[in-house]
FILO-709169 format. One record per residue (C-alpha): x negated, y, z; residue in one letter. Coordinates in steps of 0.25 Angstrom, whole numbers, plus 5000, padded with zeros to 4 digits. Layout:
N
XYZA ...
END
This chain:
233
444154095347X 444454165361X 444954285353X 445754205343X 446454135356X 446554285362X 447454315351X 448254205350X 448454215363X 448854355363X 449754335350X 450554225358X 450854335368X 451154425360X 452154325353X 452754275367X 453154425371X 453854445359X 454654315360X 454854365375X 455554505370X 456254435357X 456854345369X 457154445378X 457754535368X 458754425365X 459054395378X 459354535380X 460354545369X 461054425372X 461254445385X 461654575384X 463054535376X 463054395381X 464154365371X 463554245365X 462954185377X 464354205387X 465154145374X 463954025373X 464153995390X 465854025388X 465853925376X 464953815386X 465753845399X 467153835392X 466753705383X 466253635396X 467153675404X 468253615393X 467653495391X 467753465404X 469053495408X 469453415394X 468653295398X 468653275412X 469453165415X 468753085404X 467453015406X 466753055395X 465352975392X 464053045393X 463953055378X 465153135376X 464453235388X 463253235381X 464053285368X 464753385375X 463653445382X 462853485369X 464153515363X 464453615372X 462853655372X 462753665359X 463853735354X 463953845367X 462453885361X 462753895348X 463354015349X 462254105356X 461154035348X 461554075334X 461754225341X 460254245344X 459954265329X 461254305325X 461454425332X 460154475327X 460754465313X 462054535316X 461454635326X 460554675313X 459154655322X 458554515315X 457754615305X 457254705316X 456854595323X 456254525312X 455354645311X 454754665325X 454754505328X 454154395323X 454954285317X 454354175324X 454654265339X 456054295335X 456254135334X 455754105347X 456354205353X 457654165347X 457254035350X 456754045364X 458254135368X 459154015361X 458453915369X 458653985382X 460254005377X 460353865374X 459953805387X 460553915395X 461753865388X 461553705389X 461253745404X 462653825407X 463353705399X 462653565404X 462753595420X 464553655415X 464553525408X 464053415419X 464753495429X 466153485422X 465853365416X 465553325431X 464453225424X 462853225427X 461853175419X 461153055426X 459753105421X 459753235422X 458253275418X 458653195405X 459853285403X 459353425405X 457953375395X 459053325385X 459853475386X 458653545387X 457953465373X 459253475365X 459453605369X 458153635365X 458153585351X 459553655349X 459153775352X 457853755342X 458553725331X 460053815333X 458853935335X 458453925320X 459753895315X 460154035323X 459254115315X 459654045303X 461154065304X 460954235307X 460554235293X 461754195287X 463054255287X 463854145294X 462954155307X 463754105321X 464754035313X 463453945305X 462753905316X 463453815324X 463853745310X 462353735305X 461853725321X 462753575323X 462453515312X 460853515314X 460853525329X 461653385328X 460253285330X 459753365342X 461253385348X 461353215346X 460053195353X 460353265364X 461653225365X 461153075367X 460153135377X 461153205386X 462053085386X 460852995389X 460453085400X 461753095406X 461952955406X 460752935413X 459852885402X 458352875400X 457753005396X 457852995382X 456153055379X 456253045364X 457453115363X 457153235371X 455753245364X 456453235350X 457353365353X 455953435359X 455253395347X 456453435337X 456553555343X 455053585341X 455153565328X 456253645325X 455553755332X 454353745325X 454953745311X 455853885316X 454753945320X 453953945307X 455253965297X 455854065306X 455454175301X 455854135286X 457254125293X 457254235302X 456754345290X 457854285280X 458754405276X 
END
């Protein structure tokens, strides 16, 4: 029994520094070009910063903040989340890696580095927003749990989607089309909680576990069918 646990033990270890040099690896590359990242913050700065000058004689109702907040999230991110898997593909390095990785840690690597992008992004475009928008929210521990949950369960699902899409030709171009429609439930939910929050609502606990859960879910399934998608040629 101890020994059994012993190797367990040491397997998980062995796992965790993998995931840590499959992390680090595409922190590395991404950040040496930073193409994909500057164009994600440029596209969040100048669509803020837009919005605001447009709208800032009108009195817009928290709703329609709420909508422009996750629009402006959601479609900066898209971007650099496709990329993780895509240039993999274009670069010609998917099948080297395949060979000297594990499906299962290329995934929560690849997982691990788009959520970290995603809320580095929903971190550079909420504070641009309240600020422009001059507007804060009247809870704000409901607000940042609603960011941080819908960011969350966007990044779990456009994660999958990413490795999907590199497969195919279309690639950048697919994945916004096929992200929107299918992000759409998570993206309303957290809409209704943003506005809620910023309106000074009752935290909204159903909700907030409902995008957690969802986002297990979703990453539970990615996890075991990963490698059927990552290993189709």
């Amino acid at each position: 029994m101890i020994r059994r646990s012993l190797n367990f033990v040491i397997r998980g270890l062995i796992l965790q520094n993998r995931i840590v040099k499959l992390l680090k690896k595409d922190f590395y590359i991404e950040f040496r070009s930073r193409a994909s990242i500057n164009i994600s913050l440029a596209f969040a700065g100048i669509t803020t910063l837009s919005v605001s000058l447009t709208s800032a004689t009108m009195n817009l109702p928290f709703r329609v903040h709420s909508i422009l907040i996750w629009v402006i999230i959601f479609f900066s991110a898209m971007n650099s989340l496709s990329h993780i898997f895509i240039r993999e593909e274009e670069e010609g390095t998917s099948i080297f890696l395949s060979i000297h990785s594990e499906a299962e840690e290329i995934y929560i690597a690849k997982l691990l580095f788009n959520f970290i992008l995603f809320i580095v992004i929903t971190v550079v475009v909420t504070p641009l927003y309240l600020f422009f928008m001059q507007i804060w929210p009247e809870n704000f521990i409901f607000f940042a749990s609603s960011v941080f949950c819908g960011s969350t369960a966007l990044s779990s699902i456009t994660t999958t989607l990413g490795a999907i899409v590199a497969k195919t030709s279309m690639r950048s171009s697919l994945f916004t089309v096929i992200s929107f429609p299918l992000t759409i439930p998570v993206l309303w939910i957290s809409i209704n909680l943003t506005a809620s929050s910023l309106e000074g609502g009752s935290v909204d606990l159903l909700n907030l576990l409902f995008l957690l859960a969802f986002s297990g879910v979703i990453v539970s399934f990615s996890y075991l069918l990963f490698k059927f998608i990552w290993m189709e040629q």
